[in-house]
N, C-alpha and C positions, 0 to 999 in steps of 0.2 A: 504493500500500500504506500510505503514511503518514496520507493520511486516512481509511480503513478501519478505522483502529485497527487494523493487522496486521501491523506492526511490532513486537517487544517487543526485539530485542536484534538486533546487526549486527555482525560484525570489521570493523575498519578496512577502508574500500576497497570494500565489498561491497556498496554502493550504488552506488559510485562506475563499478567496473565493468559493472555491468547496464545502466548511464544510455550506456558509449561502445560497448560491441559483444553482439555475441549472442554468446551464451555458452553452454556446456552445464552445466545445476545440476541432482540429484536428490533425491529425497523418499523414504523409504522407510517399506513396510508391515510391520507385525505381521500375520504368518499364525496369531496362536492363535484366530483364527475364521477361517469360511469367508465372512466378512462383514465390510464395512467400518462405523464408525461416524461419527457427525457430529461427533463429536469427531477422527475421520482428517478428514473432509471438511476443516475448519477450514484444519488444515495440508497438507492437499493444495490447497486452495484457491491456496499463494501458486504450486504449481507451475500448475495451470491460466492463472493469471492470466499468469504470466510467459513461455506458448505463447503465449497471447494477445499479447502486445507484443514477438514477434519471439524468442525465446532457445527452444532447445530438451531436453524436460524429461523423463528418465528415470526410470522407478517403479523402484523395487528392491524386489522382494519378498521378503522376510527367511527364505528356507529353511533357512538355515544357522544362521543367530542365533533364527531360532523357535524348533529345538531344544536350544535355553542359555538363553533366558530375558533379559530386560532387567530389572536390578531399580529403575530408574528411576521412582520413583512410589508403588514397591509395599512392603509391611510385610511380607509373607511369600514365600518360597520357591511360585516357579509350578508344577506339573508339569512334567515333561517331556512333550514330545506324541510320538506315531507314527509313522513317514514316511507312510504311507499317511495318514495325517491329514491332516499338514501339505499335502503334494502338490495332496488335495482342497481344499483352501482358497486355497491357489495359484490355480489353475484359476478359483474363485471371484471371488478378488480380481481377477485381470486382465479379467476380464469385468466385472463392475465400474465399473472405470477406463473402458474404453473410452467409457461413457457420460461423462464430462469431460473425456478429453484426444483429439488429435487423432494417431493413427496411420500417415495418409494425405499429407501433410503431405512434399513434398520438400526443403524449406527446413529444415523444423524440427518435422519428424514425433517423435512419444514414440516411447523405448522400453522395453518390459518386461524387465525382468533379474532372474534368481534369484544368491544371493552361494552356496546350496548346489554350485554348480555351477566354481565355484572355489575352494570349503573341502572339496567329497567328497576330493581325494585331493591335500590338503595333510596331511602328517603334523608328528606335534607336535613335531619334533626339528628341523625345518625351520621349524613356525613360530615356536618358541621362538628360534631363531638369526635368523631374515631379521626379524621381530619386534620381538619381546618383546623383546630388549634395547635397544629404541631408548626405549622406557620405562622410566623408573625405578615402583618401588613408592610412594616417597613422590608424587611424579606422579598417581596412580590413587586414594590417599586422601585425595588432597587434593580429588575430586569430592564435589558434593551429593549423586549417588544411593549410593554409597559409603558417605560419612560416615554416612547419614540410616538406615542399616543396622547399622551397627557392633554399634550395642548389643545391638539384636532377633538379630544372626546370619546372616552374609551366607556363602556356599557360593565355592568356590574357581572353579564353572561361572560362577556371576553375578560374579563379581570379573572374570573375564577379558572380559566381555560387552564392554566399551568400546572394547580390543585388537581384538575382531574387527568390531567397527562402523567401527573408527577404519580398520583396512584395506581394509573395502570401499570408504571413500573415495579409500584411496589406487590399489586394483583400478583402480577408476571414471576418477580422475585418469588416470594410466598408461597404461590401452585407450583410453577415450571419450575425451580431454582435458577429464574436467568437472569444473569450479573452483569450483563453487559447492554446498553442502547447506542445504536447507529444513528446518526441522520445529514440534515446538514445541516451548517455552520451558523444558519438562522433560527435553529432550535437550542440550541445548548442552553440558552437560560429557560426554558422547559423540560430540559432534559435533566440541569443538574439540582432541580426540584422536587425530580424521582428519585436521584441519589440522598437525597437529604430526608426527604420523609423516610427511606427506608430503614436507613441512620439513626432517625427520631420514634418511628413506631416499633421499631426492633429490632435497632444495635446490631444492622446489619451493615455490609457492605457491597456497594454495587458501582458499576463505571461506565461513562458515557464515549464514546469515539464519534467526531466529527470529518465530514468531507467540507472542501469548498462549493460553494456555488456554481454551478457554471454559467457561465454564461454567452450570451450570442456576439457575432462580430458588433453589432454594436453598442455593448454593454450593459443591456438587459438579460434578466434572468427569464431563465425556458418558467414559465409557470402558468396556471390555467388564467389569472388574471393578466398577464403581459399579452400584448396583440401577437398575430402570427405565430402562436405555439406549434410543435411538433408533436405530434398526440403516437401512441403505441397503436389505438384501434385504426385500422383500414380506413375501418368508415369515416374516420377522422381528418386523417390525413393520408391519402394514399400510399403504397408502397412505394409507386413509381415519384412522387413527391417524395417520400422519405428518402430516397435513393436519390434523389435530384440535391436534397438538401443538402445531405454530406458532400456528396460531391463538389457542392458549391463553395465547402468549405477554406477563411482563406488561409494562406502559405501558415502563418503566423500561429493559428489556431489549432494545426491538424495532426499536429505531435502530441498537446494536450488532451484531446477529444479520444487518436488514440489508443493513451495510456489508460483513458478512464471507461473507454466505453468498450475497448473491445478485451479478448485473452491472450493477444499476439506477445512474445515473448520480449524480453528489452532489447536480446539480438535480433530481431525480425522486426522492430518498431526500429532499432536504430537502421538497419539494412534500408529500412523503405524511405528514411528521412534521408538518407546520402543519394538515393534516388532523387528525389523532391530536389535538391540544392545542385544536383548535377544539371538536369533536364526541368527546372520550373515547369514550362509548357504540356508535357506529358502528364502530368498531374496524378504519377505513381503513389502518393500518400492518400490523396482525398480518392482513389479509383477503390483503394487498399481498405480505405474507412468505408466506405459508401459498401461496398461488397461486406465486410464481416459486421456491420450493423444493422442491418439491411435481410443477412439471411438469421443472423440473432433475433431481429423483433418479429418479423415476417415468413423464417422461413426460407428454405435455401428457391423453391420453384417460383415463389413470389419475386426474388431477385432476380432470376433469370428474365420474368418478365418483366423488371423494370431494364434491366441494360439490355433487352431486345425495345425497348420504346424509345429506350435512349440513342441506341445503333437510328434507327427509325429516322427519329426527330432531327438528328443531325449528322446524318451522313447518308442514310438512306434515299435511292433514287427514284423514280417514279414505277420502275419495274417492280421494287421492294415490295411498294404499297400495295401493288397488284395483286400479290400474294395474297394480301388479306379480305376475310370476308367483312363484313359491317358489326358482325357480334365482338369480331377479334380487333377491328379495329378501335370499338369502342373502351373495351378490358386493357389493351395495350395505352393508348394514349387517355387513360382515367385521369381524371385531375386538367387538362388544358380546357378552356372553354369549349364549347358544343353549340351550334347555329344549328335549327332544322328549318326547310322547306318545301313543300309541299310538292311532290314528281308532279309533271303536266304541268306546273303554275304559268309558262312558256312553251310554246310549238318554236320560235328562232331565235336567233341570237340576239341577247340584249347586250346592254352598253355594262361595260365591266360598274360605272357608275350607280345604276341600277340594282344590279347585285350586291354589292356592299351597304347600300341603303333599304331601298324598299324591299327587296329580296331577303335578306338575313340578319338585316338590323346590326349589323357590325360596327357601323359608324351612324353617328344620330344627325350626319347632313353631307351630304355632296361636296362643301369645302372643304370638308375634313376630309372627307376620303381621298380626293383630289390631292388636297397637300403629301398624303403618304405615300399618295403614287408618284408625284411628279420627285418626292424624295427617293427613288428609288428604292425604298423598304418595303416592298409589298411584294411574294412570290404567290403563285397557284402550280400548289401542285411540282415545287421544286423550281419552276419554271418567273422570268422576272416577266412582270404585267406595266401594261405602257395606259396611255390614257386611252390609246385607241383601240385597247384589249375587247375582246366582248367575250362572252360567256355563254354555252348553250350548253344542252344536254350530254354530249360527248365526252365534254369536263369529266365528269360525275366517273369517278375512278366506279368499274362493276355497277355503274347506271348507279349506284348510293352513296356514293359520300366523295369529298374531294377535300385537300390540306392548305391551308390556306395561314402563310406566315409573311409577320411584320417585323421588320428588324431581325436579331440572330435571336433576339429570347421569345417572343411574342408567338404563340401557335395556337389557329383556330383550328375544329372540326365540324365540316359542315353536314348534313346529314341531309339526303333527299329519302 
């Protein structure tokens, strides 16, 4: 983990322990989606890795604390969610997971835990007394996510939110005997709240291990409130977009990303960065990330279809395309825009003008289409289109569909 860079912070001991016996340490999930993000992956990362060398590693998925809220990170007051919400996210997440951790596993199999299931018929009179008084209030202000509230206006549900993070460790400790909590670097004063209660209601001992945040090229953290997230579900975020992602990773970034996101070894991660620095342009590191994150979250046949979309999209000829029926074209290029219109809506050839406007709704006026044409950024079909282009049926790669790009990033599909 140290050379991973997935280290950020440790209590005392908390290496020291993982290095003499196997231990049981847990991670746990945000249910405010039915999806996990690569910003969970990060810090779920350190519990896979730590199945991997022998200790075994418990998900907790957050039923209880979904509905309170973490104000860890955050500037305003979350909703409250639904049980019927939360439940379906549940479900989600643990499916999920299964794709990284090992279940099967009789040494040091995972396991899935809801803390709802030990907070539904805790009452507040009980928890305040068994509790709440092993903390003090200056104790609880004295945290980042706390203080970094104060001013904005923090709710007396999000104040308590660390109390009951801090006792699902101490839950965890007490049943499981596990001594350890993972996360990231934005929890530790939730996290070293479960070391302290556990300290306090019985003179025990337990240790928290932190990763960094990651974060994106432009220094935003991956999370389900930041715009443009990276989601795990398909339906979230395509394969062929997650595979687009990485790939677009820059020079700067792609040695961090992957030491943390993938299993490649320090000789094979340095191998592929002397690549990177010899040949920039071939893009041997982000090819290298984009392929083993890609068949990790997705699955190795899911990959294969995103670098046949990719082959496709930019390099592929018009014979390529020919290959494809309209179902495969569609599965292959998921994720780019999508025009339809209606076969027969013309018997001859109209003004390529036409077609980008009242045809496909691509552009919302004739100037604008005009401008992109006379800029030379406009192909159909691989092929560059002039003002005097016109467009009929013959287009229609298989009489159904035709590709249609602006500039090198820009790709419509159009569907008749």
């Amino acid at each position: 983990m140290k050379w991973r860079g997935m280290l950020h912070d440790s209590m005392p001991g908390s290496l020291e322990l993982m290095a003499k016996e196997s231990i049981t340490g847990y991670w746990g999930a945000d249910p405010t989606s039915d999806s996990l993000h690569v910003g969970n992956l990060a810090s779920m990362m350190l519990l896979i890795h730590s199945q991997r060398f022998g200790h075994k590693p418990i998900l907790l998925v957050g039923g209880a604390t979904g509905l309170v809220g973490d104000p860890s990170g955050k500037k305003s007051e979350r909703p409250l969610m639904r049980l019927e919400e939360l439940n379906h996210n549940l479900t989600s997440i643990k499916a999920q997971a299964s794709r990284f951790l090992d279940f099967e596993s009789k040494h040091n199999g995972a396991l899935v835990v809801n803390n709802y299931e030990w907070f539904k018929d805790f009452n507040l009179f009980d928890f305040l007394r068994q509790v709440g008084k092993h903390i003090t209030v200056n104790y609880m202000l004295a945290k980042d996510s706390v203080k970094n509230r104060m001013e904005d206006g923090l709710s007396y549900t999000e104040f308590t939110y660390q109390l009951i993070q801090g006792y699902d460790f101490y839950h965890l400790w007490k049943h499981y005997g596990c001594k350890l909590q993972y996360g990231g670097s934005d929890q530790w004063g939730n996290m070293t709240t479960g070391t302290e209660l556990i300290r306090r209601m019985a003179g025990g001992e337990a240790y928290v291990i932190t990763c960094p945040l990651i974060t994106k090229a432009d220094g935003t953290k991956f999370g389900k409130s930041e715009g443009g997230n990276v989601w795990l579900d398909p339906a979230k975020t395509s394969p062929y977009k997650f595979y687009q992602f990485w790939l677009n990773a820059a020079d700067a970034e792609v040695e961090r990303y992957l030491k943390v996101f993938t299993f490649l070894s320090q000789e094979e991660i340095t191998d592929t960065m002397t690549k990177l620095i010899a040949d920039p342009s071939a893009r041997a590191a982000q090819k290298k990330l984009a392929a083993e994150l890609t068949a990790l979250v997705h699955g190795r046949s899911e990959l294969e279809k995103a670098m046949v979309a990719t082959n496709l999209l930019f390099k592929g000829g018009i014979e390529d395309l020919k290959k494809l029926s309209t179902a495969e074209m569609k599965e292959i290029f998921e994720g780019i825009p999508v025009h339809t219109c209606q076969k027969g809506m013309w018997d001859t050839e109209i003004s390529l003008l036409d077609f980008l406007t009242t045809i496909t709704g691509m552009y919302g006026s004739k100037g604008e289409a005009r401008k992109m044409i006379q800029q030379g950024g406009l192909k159909l079909n691989r092929e560059k289109l002039t003002l005097e282009s016109g467009v009929d049926q013959s287009h229609f790669i298989n009489g159904s569909f035709l590709l249609l790009e602006q500039g090198k990033d820009k790709k419509y599909l159009v569907i008749a």
